[in-house]
N, C-alpha and C positions, 0 to 999 in steps of 0.2 A: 109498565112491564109486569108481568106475573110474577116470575121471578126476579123480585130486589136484589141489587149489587150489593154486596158488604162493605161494609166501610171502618178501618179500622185508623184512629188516631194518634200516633207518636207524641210524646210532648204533651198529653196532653191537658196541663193547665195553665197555660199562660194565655191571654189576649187572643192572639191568633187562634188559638186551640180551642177557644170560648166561640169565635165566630163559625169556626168549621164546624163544631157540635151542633151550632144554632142552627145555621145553613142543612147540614147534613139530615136536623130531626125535620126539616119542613120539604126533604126534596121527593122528589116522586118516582125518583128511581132507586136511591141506595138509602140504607139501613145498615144504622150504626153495629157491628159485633162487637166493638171495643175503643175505649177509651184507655192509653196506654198512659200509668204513671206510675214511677219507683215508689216516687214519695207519699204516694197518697192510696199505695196499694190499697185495695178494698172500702175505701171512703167513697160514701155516696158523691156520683158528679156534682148534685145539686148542694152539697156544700160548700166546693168551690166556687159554682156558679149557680146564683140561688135563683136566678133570673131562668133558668131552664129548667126547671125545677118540674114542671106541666109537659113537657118533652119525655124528660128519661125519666122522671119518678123513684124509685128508688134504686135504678141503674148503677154500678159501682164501677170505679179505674179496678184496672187490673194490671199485673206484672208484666213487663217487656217478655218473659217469657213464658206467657199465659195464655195470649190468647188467641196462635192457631186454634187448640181445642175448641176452640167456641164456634170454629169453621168446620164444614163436612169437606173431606175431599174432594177436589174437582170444582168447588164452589168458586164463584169469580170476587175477586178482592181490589179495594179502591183503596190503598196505604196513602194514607194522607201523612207527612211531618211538618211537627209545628215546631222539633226541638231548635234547641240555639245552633249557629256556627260553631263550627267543631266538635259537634256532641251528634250533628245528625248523618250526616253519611255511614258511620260505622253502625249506630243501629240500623238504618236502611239496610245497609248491605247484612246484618244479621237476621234481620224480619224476609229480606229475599231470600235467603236459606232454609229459613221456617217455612216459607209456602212454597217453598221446591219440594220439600221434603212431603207436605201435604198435598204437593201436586194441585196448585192454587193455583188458575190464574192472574194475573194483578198487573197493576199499572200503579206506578208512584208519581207522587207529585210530589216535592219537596220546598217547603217555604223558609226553609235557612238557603246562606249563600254556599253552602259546599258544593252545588252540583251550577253554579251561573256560570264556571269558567272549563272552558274545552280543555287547556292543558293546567295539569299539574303546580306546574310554576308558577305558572300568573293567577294562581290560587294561593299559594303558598306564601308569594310576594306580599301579595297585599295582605293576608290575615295574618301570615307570622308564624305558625305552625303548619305542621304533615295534616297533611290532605288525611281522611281517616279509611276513604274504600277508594285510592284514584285510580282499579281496576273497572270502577262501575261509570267512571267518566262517560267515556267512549254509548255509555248505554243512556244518557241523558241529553235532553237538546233545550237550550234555556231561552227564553223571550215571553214573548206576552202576546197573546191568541190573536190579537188582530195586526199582527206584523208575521208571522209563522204560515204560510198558506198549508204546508203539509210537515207531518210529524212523523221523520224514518226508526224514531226509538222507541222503547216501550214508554219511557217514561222524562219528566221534566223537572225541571227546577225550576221555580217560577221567581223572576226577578224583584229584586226590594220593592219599596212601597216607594220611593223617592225615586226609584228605576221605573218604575212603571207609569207614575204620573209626568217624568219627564220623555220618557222614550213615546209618550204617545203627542208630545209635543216635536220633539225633534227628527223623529223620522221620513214622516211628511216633507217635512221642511229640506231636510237633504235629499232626498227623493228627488225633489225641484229641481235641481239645481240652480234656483233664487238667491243662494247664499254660498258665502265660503264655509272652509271647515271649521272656523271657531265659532262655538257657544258659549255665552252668557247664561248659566241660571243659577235663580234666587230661589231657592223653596221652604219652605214654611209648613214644621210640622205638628202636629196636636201630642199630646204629651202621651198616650199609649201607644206613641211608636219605637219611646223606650224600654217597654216591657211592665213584666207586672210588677216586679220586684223594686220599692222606692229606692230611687238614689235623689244626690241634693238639685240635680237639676231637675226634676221631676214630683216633687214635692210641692203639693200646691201653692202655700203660701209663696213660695218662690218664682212660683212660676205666673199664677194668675194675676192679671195686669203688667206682665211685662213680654218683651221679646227679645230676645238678642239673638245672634250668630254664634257657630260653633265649628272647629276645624275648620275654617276658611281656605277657599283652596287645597285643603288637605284632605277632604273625607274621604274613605275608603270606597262607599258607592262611585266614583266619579270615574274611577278607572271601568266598572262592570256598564256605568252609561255608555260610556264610550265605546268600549268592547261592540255591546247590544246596537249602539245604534249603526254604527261601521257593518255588522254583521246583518240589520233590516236591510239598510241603506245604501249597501252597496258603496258607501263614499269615505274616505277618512274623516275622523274627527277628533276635534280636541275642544274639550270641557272645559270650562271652567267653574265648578258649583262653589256655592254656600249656602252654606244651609242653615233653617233659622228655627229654633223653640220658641211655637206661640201658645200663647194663655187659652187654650183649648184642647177638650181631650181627642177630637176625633179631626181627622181629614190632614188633606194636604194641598196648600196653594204653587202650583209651581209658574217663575216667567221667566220665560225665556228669551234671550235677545239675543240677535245676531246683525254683521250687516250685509246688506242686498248687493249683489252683483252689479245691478243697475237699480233705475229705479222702480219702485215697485207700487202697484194699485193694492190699497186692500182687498177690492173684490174678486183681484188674482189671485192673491193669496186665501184669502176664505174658499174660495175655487176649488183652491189644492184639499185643503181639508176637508172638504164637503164632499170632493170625489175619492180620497182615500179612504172614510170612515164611511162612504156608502153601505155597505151592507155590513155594517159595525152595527149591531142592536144598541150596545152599551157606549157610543160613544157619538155626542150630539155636537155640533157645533153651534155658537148660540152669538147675538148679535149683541154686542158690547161686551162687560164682562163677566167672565161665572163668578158664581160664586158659591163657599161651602156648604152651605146649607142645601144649596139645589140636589146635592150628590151623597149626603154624609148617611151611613147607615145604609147604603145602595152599592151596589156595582156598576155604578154609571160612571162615566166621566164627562164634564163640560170642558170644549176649548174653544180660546174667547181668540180674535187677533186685532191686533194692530200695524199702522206704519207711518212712516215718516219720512218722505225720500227714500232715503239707503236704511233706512232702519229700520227691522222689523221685529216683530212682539206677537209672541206665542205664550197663550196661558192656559194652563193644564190644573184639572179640581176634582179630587176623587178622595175617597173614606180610606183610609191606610190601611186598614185593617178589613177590608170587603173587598173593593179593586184591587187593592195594593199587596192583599196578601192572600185571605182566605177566599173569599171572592175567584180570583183572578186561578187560585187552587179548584175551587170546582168546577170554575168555567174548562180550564185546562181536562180535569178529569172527565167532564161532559165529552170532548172531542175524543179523546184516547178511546172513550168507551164507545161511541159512535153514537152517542145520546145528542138531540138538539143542544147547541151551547149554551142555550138560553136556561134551560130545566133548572129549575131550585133557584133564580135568580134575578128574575125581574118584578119584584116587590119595586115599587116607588120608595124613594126618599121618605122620610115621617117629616121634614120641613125643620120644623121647630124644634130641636134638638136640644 
C-alpha cells in the first residue's frame, strides 16, 4: 500500500505487546505511530525489548494520552491492546474517543478477555468485576478468523491462547456431528502465557523440569471455550479443561477427547479436518502427531487425530503468544482492514527453538 495503516499499541510492554511490536515493524501494510505505556513514558522500546532494537531504534512509549498527535486527521488507525483483563476495555473505549475526536478511522482488536463475552454478565461472572465499557459490547464479535466467515462489527476481541488452540480442535469436531456435547481437554502451556511479571509458578527453577496441573475443572477460560465453540458450532457443549504448566517458555499442546456417536474411522475423521481447514493458510493437518516445535514462534497451527472405536483424539499445537494472541491479533486486523489475512505472517517456524 502507498499509504501505511497506523498502528498504535495499548499495553504496550508485556509479552504479547513484545510480539505485536515484532509482527507490526516487519508488516507490509501498517506502521507503528505508538507504542502506548504509563509506566515507561518516554523510555526507549528497545529497552524493554532489546531484541527489537533494529526495528524501532530509538523509538520511545508514549502516554495513553499522547498519541492521537502523532496521527493526522482522517488518517486510518489499527488500535491493537495487549493490556490485562479489566484494565483494557476502559482504555479502549477512551482511545475510541480520542480518534472520534481526530476523526480517525480505526478498527480494534483486543487481546484481553473484556470483549470475548456478548453479554455483560457472563463477563462479570466469570472475572469478578464491572465490565469497564459494556456499552462497546454490542461493537465487538469474538472468535478466531477461521471459524468467523464475516465480521458485522468494527472490531474484535480475539480469544485466549488455550481458546484458540482448543476451539480449532473442537469446532470441527462438533460440526460432525461424530460426537456428543462433552469434551475432554488436557492443555499444556509454556510459561509466557503467564505474563511478564514473575510469579512463583513461573519462575524457572520452579518450573523447568517439571509439570503439573492447575485450576482443574475450574479454569476461567473453559466457560469462553465453550461459549466460542457453541457459537462456531452451532451445537451445545460442555467442557471439561485442565490445564497444565510445562517446563517451556513458548507454545501450547492441546488433546482433546471426546466419544463418538458410533464408531468411527480415522480417515473420516482426518476428512473433517482436512475439509474444514481447506482454505485455512495457518492451519495444517499432519499425519501422526504435531508437535511444538513445528509451530512455536509462527502463526501456524498443527492438528494431529486419533481413534479408537467410540473414542476420538484431537490434537491442537500453536505458539501462545503468535496464534494464540498477537498473531491471531493481526491476522484478525488483516480481515477488518480488507488486507490478505496472510500479510505480516507467514514466516516459517525457526524449528529449534
Amino acid at each position: 500500500m502507498s499509504d501505511p495503516i497506523k498502528a498504535v499499541v495499548l499495553g504496550g510492554t508485556g509479552y504479547v505487546a513484545g510480539e505485536l511490536l515484532r509482527l507490526i515493524g516487519a508488516h507490509p501494510d501498517f506502521q507503528l505511530a505508538a507504542a502506548v505505556s504509563e509506566s515507561r513514558n518516554g523510555k526507549a522500546i528497545a529497552a524493554t525489548f532489546p531484541h527489537l532494537a533494529s526495528a524501532y531504534g530509538e523509538s520511545r512509549y508514549v502516554g495513553r494520552d499522547d498519541w492521537p498527535g502523532l496521527l493526522e486527521p482522517g488518517e486510518k488507525l489499527a488500535l491493537f491492546s495487549a493490556a490485562p483483563h479489566g484494565a483494557s476495555a476502559a482504555l479502549i473505549a477512551s482511545s475510541l474517543a480520542m480518534a472520534a475526536d481526530r476523526n480517525l478511522e480505526v478498527h480494534v482488536v483486543d487481546s484481553s478477555a473484556d470483549f470475548r463475552y456478548r453479554d455483560q454478565p457472563d463477563y462479570e461472572a466469570v472475572y469478578g468485576g464491572a465490565h469497564g465499557a459494556p456499552d462497546l459490547l454490542k461493537e465487538f464479535t469474538s472468535g478466531i478468523p477461521e471459524h468467523v466467515a464475516g465480521v458485522a462489527t468494527a472490531h474484535v476481541g480475539h480469544p485466549g491462547c488455550f481458546a484458540t488452540a482448543t476451539l480449532l480442535a473442537t469446532v470441527p469436531l462438533l460440526r460432525s456431528g461424530m460426537t456428543d456435547r462433552e469434551v475432554f481437554v488436557t492443555g499444556i502451556t509454556g510459561s509466557t502465557g503467564s505474563g511478564r511479571n514473575p510469579q512463583p509458578g513461573t519462575h524457572h527453577p520452579e518450573r523447568h523440569g517439571n509439570l503439573y496441573a492447575y485450576k482443574p475443572l475450574a479454569h476461567r477460560h473453559a466457560p469462553e471455550i465453550a461459549a466460542l465453540t457453541e457459537a462456531a458450532s452451532g451445537r451445545e457443549t460442555n467442557v471439561h479443561f485442565v490445564p497444565h504448566s510445562g517446563p517451556f517458555a513458548r507454545g501450547i499442546h492441546v488433546t482433546v477427547q471426546a466419544k463418538a456417536t458410533q464408531k468411527v474411522a480415522a480417515e473420516s475423521l482426518r476428512d473433517v479436518f482436512e475439509k474444514a481447514y481447506a482454505a485455512s493458510e495457518f492451519v495444517a493437518v499432519v499425519p501422526g502427531t504435531p508437535r511444538l516445535k513445528s509451530v512455536v514462534a509462527s502463526n501456524y497451527c498443527q492438528i494431529g487425530v486419533a481413534v479408537s472405536e467410540d473414542a476420538v483424539v484431537v490434537m491442537s499445537v500453536i505458539d501462545n503468544l503468535v496464534k494464540g494472541a498477537a498473531g491471531g491479533a493481526v491476522q484478525w486486523m488483516n480481515r477488518l482492514w480488507g488486507l490478505p489475512e496472510t500479510a505480516g505472517l507467514t514466516a516459517a517456524a525457526p524449528g529449534w527453538t
